[in-house]
C-alpha positions as a Markdown table, in Angstrom:
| # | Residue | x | y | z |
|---|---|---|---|---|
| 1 | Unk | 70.2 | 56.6 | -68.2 |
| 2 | Unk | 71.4 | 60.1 | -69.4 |
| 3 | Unk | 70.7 | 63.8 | -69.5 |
| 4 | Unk | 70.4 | 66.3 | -72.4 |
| 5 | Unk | 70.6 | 69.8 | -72.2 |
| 6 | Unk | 68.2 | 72.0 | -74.4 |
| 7 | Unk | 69.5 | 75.1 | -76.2 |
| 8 | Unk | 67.7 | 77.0 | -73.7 |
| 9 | Unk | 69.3 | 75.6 | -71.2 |
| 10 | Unk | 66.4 | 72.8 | -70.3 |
| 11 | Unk | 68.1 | 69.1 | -68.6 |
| 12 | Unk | 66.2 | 66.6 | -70.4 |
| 13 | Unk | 66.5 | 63.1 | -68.6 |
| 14 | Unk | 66.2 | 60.1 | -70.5 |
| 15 | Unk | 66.7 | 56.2 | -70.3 |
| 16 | Unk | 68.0 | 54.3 | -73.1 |
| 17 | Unk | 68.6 | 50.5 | -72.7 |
| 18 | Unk | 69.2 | 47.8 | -74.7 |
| 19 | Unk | 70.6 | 47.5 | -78.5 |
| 20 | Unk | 68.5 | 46.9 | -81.9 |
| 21 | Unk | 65.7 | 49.3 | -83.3 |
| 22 | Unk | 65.1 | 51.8 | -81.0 |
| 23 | Unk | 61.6 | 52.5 | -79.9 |
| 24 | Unk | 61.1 | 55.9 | -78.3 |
| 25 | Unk | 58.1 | 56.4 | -75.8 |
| 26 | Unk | 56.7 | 59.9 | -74.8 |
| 27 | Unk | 54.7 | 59.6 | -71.7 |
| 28 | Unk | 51.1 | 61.3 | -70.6 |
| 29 | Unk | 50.6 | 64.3 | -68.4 |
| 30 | Unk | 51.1 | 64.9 | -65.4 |
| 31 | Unk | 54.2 | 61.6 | -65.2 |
| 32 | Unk | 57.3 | 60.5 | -66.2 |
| 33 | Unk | 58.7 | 58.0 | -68.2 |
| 34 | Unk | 58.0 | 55.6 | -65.2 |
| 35 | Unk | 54.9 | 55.2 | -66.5 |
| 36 | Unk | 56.2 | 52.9 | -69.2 |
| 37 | Unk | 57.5 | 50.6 | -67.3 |
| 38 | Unk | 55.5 | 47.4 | -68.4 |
| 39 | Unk | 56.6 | 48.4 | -72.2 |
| 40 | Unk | 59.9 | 49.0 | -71.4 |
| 41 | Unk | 60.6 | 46.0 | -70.2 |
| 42 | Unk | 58.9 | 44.4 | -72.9 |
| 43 | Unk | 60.5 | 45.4 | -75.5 |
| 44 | Unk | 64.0 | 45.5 | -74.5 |
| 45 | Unk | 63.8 | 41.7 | -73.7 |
| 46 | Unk | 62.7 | 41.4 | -77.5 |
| 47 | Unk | 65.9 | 42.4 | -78.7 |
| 48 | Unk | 64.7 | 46.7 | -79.4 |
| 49 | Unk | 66.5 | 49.2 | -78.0 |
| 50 | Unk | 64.4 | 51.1 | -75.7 |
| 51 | Unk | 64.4 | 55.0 | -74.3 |
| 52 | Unk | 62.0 | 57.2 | -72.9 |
| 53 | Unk | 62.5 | 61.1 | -71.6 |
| 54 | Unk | 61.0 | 62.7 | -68.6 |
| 55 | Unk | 59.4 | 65.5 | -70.5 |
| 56 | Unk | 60.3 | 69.2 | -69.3 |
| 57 | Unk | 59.2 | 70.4 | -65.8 |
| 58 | Unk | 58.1 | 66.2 | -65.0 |
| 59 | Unk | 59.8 | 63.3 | -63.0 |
| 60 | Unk | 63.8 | 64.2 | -63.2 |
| 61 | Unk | 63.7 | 67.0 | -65.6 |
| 62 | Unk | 64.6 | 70.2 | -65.1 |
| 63 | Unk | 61.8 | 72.0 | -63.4 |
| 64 | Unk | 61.4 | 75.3 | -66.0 |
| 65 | Unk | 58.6 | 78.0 | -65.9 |
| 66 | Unk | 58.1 | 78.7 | -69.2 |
| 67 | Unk | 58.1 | 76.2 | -72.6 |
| 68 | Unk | 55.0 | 73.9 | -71.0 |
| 69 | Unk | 53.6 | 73.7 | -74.8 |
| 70 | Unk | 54.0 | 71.5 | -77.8 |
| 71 | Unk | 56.6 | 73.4 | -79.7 |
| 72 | Unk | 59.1 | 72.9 | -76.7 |
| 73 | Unk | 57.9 | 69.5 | -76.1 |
| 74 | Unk | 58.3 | 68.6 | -79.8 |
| 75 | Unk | 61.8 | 70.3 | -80.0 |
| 76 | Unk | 62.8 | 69.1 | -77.0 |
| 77 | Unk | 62.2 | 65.1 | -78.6 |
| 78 | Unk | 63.9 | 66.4 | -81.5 |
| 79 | Unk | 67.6 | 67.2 | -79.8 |
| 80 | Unk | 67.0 | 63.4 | -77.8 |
| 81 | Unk | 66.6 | 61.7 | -80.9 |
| 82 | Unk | 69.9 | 64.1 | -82.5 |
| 83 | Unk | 71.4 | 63.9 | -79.5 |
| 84 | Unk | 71.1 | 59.4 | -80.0 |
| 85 | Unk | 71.2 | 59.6 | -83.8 |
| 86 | Unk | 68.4 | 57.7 | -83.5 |
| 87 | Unk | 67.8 | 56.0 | -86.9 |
| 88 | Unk | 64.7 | 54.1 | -88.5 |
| 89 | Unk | 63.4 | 54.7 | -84.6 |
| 90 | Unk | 59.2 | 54.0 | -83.9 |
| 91 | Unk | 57.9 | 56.9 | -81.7 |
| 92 | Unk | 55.3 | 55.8 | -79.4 |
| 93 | Unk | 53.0 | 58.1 | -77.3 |
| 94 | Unk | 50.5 | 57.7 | -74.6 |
| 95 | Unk | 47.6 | 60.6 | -73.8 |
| 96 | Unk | 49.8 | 64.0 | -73.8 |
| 97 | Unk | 52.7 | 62.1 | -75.5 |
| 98 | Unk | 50.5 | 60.9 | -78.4 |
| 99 | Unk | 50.5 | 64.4 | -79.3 |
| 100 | Unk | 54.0 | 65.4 | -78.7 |
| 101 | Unk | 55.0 | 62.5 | -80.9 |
| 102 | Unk | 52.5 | 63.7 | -83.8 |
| 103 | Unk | 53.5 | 67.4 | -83.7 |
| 104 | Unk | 57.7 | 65.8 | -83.6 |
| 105 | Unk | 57.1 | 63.9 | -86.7 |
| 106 | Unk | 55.1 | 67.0 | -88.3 |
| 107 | Unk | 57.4 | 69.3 | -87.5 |
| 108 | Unk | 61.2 | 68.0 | -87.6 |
| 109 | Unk | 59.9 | 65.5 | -90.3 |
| 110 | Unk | 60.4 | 61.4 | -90.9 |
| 111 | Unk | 63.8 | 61.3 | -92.3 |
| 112 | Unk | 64.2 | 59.1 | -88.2 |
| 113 | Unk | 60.9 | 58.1 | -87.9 |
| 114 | Unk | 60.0 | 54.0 | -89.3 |
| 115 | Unk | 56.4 | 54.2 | -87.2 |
| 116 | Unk | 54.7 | 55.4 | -84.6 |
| 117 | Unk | 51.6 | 54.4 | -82.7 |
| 118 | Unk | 49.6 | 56.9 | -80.5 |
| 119 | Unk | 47.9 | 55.5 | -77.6 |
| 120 | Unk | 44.7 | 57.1 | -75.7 |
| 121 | Unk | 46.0 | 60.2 | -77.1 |
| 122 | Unk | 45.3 | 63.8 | -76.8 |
| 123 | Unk | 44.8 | 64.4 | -81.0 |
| 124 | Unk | 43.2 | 66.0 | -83.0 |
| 125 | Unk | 41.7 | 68.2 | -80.2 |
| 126 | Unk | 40.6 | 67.7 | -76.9 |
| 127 | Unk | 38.5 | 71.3 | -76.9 |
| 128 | Unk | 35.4 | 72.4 | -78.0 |
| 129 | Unk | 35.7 | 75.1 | -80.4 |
| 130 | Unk | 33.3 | 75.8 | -83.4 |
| 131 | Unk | 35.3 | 73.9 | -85.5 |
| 132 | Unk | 35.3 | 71.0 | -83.0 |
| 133 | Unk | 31.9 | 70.9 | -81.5 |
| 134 | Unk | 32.1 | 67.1 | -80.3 |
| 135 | Unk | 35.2 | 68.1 | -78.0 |
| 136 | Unk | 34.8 | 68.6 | -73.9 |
| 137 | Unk | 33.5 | 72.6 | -73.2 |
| 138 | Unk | 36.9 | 74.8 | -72.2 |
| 139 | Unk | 35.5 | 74.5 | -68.3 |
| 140 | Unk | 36.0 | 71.0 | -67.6 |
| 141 | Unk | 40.3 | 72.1 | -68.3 |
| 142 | Unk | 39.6 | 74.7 | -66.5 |
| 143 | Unk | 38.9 | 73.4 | -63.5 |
| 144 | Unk | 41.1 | 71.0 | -63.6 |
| 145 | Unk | 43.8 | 73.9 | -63.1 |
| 146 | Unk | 41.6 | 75.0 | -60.5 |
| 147 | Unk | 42.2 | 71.5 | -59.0 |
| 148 | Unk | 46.0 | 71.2 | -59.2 |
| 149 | Unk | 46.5 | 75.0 | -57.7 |
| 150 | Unk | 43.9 | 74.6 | -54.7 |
| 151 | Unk | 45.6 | 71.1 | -53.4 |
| 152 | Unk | 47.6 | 69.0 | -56.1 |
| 153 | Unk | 48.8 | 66.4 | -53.9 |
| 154 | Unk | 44.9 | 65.6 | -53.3 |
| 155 | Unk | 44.1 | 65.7 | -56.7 |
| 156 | Unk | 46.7 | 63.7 | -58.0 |
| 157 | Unk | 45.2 | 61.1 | -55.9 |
| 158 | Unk | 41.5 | 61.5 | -57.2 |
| 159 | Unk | 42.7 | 60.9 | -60.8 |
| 160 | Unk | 44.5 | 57.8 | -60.9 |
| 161 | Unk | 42.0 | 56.4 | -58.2 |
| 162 | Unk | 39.0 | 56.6 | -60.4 |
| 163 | Unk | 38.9 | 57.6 | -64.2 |
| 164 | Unk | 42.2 | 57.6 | -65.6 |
| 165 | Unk | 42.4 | 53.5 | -64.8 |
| 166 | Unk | 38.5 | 53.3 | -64.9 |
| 167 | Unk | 38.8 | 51.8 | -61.4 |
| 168 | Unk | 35.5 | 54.0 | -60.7 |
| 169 | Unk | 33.5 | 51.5 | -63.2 |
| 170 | Unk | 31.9 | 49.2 | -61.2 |
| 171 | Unk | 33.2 | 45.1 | -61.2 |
| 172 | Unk | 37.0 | 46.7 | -61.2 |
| 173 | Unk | 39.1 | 46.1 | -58.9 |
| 174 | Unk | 41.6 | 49.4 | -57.7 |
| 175 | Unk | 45.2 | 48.6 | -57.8 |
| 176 | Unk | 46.8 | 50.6 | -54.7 |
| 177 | Unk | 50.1 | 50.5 | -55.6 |
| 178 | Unk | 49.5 | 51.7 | -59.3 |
| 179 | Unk | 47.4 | 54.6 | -57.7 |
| 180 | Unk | 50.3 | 55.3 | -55.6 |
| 181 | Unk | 53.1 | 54.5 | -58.3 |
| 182 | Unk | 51.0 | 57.6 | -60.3 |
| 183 | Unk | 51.0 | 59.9 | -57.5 |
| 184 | Unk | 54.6 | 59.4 | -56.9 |
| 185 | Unk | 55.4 | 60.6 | -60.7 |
| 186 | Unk | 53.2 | 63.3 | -60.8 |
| 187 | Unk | 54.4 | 64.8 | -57.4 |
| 188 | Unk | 57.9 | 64.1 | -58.9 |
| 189 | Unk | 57.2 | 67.0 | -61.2 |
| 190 | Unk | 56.4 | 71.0 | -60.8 |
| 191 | Unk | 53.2 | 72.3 | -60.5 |
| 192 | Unk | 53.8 | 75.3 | -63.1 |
| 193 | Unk | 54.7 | 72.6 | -65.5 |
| 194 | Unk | 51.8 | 70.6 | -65.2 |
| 195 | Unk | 49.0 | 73.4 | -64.9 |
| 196 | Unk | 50.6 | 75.1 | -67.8 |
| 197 | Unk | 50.7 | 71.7 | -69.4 |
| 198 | Unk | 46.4 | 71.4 | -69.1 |
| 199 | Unk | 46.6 | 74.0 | -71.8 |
| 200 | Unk | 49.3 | 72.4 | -74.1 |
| 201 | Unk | 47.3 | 69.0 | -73.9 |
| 202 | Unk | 43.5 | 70.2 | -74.0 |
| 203 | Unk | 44.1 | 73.5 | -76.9 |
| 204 | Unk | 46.6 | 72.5 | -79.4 |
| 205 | Unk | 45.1 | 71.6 | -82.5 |
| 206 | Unk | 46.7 | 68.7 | -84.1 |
| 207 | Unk | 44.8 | 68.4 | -87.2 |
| 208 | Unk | 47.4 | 69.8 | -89.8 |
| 209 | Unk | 50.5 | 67.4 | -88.2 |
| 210 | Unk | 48.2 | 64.2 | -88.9 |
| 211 | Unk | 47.6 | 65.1 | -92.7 |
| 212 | Unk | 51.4 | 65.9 | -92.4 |
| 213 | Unk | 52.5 | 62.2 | -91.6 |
| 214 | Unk | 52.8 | 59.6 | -93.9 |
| 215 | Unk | 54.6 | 57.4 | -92.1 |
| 216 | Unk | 52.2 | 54.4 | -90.7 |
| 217 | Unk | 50.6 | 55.2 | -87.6 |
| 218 | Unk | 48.8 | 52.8 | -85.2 |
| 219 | Unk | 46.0 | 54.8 | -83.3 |
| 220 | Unk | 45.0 | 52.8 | -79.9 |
| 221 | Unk | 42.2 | 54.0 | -77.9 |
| 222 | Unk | 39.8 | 52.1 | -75.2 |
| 223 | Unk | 36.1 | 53.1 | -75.8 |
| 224 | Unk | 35.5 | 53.4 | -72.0 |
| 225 | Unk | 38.5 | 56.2 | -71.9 |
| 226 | Unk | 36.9 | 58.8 | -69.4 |
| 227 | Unk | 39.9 | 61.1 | -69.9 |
| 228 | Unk | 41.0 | 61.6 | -73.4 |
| 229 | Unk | 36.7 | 60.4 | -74.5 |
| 230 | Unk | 37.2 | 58.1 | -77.4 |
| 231 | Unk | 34.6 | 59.2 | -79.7 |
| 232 | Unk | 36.4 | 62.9 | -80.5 |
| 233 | Unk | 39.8 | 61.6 | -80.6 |
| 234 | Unk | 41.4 | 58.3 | -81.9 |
| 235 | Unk | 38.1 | 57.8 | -85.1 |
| 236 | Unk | 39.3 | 61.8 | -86.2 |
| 237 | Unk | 42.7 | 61.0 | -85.9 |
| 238 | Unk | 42.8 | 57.7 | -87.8 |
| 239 | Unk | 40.8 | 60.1 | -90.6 |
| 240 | Unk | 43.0 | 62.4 | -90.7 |
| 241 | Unk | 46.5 | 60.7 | -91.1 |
| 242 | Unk | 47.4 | 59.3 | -94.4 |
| 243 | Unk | 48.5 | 55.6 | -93.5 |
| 244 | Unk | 46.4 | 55.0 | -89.8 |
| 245 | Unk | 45.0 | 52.3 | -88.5 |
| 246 | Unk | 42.3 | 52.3 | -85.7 |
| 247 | Unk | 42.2 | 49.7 | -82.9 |
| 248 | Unk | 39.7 | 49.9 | -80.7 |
| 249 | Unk | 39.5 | 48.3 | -77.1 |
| 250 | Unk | 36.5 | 47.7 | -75.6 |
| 251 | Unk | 35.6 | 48.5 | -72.5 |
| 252 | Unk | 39.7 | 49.8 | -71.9 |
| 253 | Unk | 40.6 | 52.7 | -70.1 |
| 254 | Unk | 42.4 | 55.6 | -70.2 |
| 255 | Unk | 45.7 | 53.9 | -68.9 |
| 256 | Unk | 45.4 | 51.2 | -70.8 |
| 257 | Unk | 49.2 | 50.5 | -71.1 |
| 258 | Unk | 49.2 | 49.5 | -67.1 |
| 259 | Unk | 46.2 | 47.5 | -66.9 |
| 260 | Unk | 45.8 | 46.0 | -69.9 |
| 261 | Unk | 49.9 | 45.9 | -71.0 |
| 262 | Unk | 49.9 | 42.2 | -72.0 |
| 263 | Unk | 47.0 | 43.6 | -74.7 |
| 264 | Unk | 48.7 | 46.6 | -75.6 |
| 265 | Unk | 52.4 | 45.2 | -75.7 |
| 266 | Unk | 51.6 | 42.4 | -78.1 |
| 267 | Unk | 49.8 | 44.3 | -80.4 |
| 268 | Unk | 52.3 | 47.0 | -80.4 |
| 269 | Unk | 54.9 | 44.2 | -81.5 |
| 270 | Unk | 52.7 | 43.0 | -84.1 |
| 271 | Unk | 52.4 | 46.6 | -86.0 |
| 272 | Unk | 56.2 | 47.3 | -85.2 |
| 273 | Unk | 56.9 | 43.7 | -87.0 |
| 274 | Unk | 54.2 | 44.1 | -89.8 |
């Protein structure tokens, strides 16, 4: 484990373990790269070198109150992956991080990047704009703001207690300790970093960083995802990028990763080995 500092003066922590090809995992908003855990693990008992960052203003981060948008987050990937040499590296991103790992790859280029494979994620766009008519109305981020201001601590138990695991659906089981384990990371990091982060995550439009990439991309979504709703995001995606793939899960949710990591981890080795 190890800290950066940004050229604005941002301390970016990261973990880095193990030795082989590194993969590098962005996490989803509002945690911290706790929340890979299960792949973490994985993978560095596989023989890859492993590292994941606490992005900006979450988990162990410096707590900033400005940069909460893609640029920064992008850049900020950018100076971990210098700051490594990372080389030949596969960039993995869940929700938030699938688009911070798109717009990295778009905008510093692939001269590092092997891979990557997005997971739930956030791209093309999660709004609805005239150009995007399927996407969720501007509202439904809006109050989620409204949410997070008004009591976060309460809020960031709603979430994780019914959508984002699908433990609302009915037959499934709610896992305590990973509603608490996803509490603990979001209250971990600042409140003006994640309601600024609603807009980063819900308005950036992605579209021109997927025909950017030509690396190959594995785009993972479950088609019961209640946050990041599967039918806007991962089919557009795997359009739009000149060497995707699509892999659909059915009946997954958004936090796929944690309940279903056996699923996700061995066909994330599978693509990193093709």
């Amino acid at each position: 484990m190890g800290t950066i500092t940004t050229t604005d003066g941002t301390e970016i922590f990261y973990k880095d373990w193990g030795t082989g090809q590194p993969l590098v995992f962005s996490h989803g908003w509002p945690l911290s790269a706790d929340d890979w855990d299960a792949q973490l693990l994985y993978f560095v008992q596989r023989g890859f070198r492993v590292i994941a960052h606490d992005r900006r203003g979450h988990g162990r981060s410096t707590q900033t109150s400005d940069g909460h948008d893609m640029d920064h987050y992008a850049d900020d990937l950018a100076a971990l992956t210098a700051h490594l040499d990372l080389r030949d590296a596969v960039h993995i991103g869940h929700s938030t991080g699938g688009g911070e790992v798109v717009h990295y790859i778009a905008r510093h280029g692939e001269s590092r990047v092997a891979k990557a494979a997005i997971i739930s994620a956030v791209p093309p766009i999660m709004v609805q704009t005239d150009a995007n008519p399927g996407g969720l109305p501007k509202s439904v981020f809006d109050d989620l703001q409204a949410q997070l201001a008004a009591n976060r601590s309460e809020f960031y138990r709603a979430l994780p207690s019914g959508p984002f695991y699908g433990f609302n659906r009915d037959g499934v089981e709610p896992s305590e300790a990973i509603i608490e384990n996803w509490w603990r990371q979001g209250m971990m990091g600042g409140a003006k970093a994640h309601y600024d982060g609603i807009v980063a995550f819900s308005q950036t439009d992605f579209t021109d960083d997927l025909r950017a990439i030509t690396v190959p991309v594995l785009v993972m979504h479950g088609d019961d995802d209640q946050i990041v709703p599967y039918a806007d995001s991962a089919p557009l995606s795997a359009k739009l990028l000149q060497n995707g793939t699509l892999k659909t899960y059915a009946g997954f949710p958004h936090g796929m990763p944690t309940t279903q990591a056996d699923t996700i981890n061995a066909d994330l080795l599978a693509f990193i080995q093709s």
